[in-house]
C-alpha positions in Angstrom: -2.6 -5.8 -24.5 -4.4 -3.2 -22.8 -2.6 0.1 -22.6 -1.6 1.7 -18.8 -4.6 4.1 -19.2 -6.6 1.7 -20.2 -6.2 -0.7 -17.3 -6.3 2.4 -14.9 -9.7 2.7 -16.2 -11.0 -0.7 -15.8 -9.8 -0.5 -12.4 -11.2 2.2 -11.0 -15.0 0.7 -12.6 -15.1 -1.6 -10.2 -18.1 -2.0 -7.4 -15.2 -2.6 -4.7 -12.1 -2.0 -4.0 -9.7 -3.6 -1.2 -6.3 -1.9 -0.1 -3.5 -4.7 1.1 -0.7 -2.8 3.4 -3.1 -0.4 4.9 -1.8 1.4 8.0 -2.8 3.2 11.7 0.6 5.3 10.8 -0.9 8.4 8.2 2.4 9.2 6.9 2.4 5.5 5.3 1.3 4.8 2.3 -0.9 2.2 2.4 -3.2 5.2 4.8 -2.8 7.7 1.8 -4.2 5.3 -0.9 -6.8 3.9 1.8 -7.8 7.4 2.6 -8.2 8.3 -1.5 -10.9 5.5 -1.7 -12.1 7.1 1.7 -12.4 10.9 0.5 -13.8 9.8 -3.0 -16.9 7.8 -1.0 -15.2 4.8 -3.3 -16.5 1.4 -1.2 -13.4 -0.1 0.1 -11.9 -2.4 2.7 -8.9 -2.4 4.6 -6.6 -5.7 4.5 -5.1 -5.8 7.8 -3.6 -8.9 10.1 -4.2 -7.3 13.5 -6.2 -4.0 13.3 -9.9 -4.5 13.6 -10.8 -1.0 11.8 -9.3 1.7 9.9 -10.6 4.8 8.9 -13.7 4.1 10.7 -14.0 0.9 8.4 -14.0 -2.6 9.7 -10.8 -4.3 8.4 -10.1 -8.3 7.1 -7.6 -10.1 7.8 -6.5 -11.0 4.2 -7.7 -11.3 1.0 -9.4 -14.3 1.1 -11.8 -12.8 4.0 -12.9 -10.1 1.3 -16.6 -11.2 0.8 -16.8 -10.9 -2.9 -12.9 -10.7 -4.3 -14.1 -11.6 -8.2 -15.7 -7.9 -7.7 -13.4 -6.2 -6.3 -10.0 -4.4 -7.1 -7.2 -5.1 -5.2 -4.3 -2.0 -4.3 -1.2 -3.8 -2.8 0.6 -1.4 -0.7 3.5 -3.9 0.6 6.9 -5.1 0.5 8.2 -6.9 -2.6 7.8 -10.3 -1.3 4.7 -9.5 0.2 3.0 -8.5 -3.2 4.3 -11.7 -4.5 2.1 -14.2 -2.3 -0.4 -11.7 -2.7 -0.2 -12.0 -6.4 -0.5 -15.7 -6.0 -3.4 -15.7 -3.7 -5.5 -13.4 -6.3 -4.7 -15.3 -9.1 -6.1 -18.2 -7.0 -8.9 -16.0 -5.8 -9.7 -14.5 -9.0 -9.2 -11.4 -8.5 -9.8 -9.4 -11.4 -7.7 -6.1 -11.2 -4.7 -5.3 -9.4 -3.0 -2.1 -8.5 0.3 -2.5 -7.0 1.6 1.0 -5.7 5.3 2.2 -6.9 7.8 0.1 -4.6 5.9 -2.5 -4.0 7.1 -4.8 -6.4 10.6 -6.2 -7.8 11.7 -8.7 -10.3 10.2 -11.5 -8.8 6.7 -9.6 -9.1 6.9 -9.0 -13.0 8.4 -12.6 -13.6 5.4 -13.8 -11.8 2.8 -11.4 -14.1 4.1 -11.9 -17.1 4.1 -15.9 -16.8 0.9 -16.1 -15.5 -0.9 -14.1 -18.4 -1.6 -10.9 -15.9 -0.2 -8.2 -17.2 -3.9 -6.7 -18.4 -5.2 -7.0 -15.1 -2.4 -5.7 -12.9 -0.6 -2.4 -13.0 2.9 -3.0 -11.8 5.1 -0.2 -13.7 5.0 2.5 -11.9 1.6 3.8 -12.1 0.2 5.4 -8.7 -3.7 5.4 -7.4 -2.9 8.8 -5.2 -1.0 10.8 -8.1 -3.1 9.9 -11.0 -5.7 8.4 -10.0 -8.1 11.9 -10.0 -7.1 12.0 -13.5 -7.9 8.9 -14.6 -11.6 9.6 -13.2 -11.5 13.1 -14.5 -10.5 11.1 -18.2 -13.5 8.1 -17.3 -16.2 11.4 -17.5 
């Protein structure tokens, strides 16, 4: 099993990146983590059900309206039960690396990773894209 480091790595490799739970309100954080793939010129799209754009970036409505989800990285900015359909829908859709933000996920969530063979291609424990995520490209030099 890949180690958290190790995953953060593979994750931020990717050609794409998508952020699920991205918000119009800035003090959210689904705007923070969108706006780290913004300020980084990282190529990324906004999951959204109703907003057309964000950040200046045309939005989708979910994940499977992301043009090419087996290349891109997926951060999950939502409720619990939210991230577990969205869990489901990448394992169906092949996504290959997952970054769920702190809070986002519960029991339900790790049952779900660890009985679908996952757990090297989602970080669920705690690890967060805004606080670490510098360093884990500082450590990728």
């Amino acid at each position: 099993m890949l180690s958290s480091l190790e995953k953060q790595k593979r994750f931020l490799s990717f050609p794409k990146f998508a952020v699920v739970g991205a918000s119009t309100d800035q003090s959210k954080w689904g705007a923070k983590i969108l706006r780290w793939y913004v300020t980084r010129n990282r190529p990324v799209t906004p999951v959204h059900p109703k907003v057309d754009e964000l950040e200046g970036i045309k939005t989708v409505r979910s994940i499977v309206d992301l043009p090419s989800p087996t290349e891109t990285a997926l951060s999950i900015v939502t409720p619990p039960k939210i991230t577990l359909d969205l869990l489901k829908a990448a394992k169906e859709l092949s996504i290959p690396a997952i970054w769920i933000q702190p809070g986002a996920s519960d029991a339900a969530c790790a049952d779900f990773i660890n009985e679908n063979g996952l757990n090297d291609r989602v970080l669920w424990q705690g690890e967060c894209l805004w606080r670490d995520g510098d360093g884990v490209v500082q450590a990728m030099l």
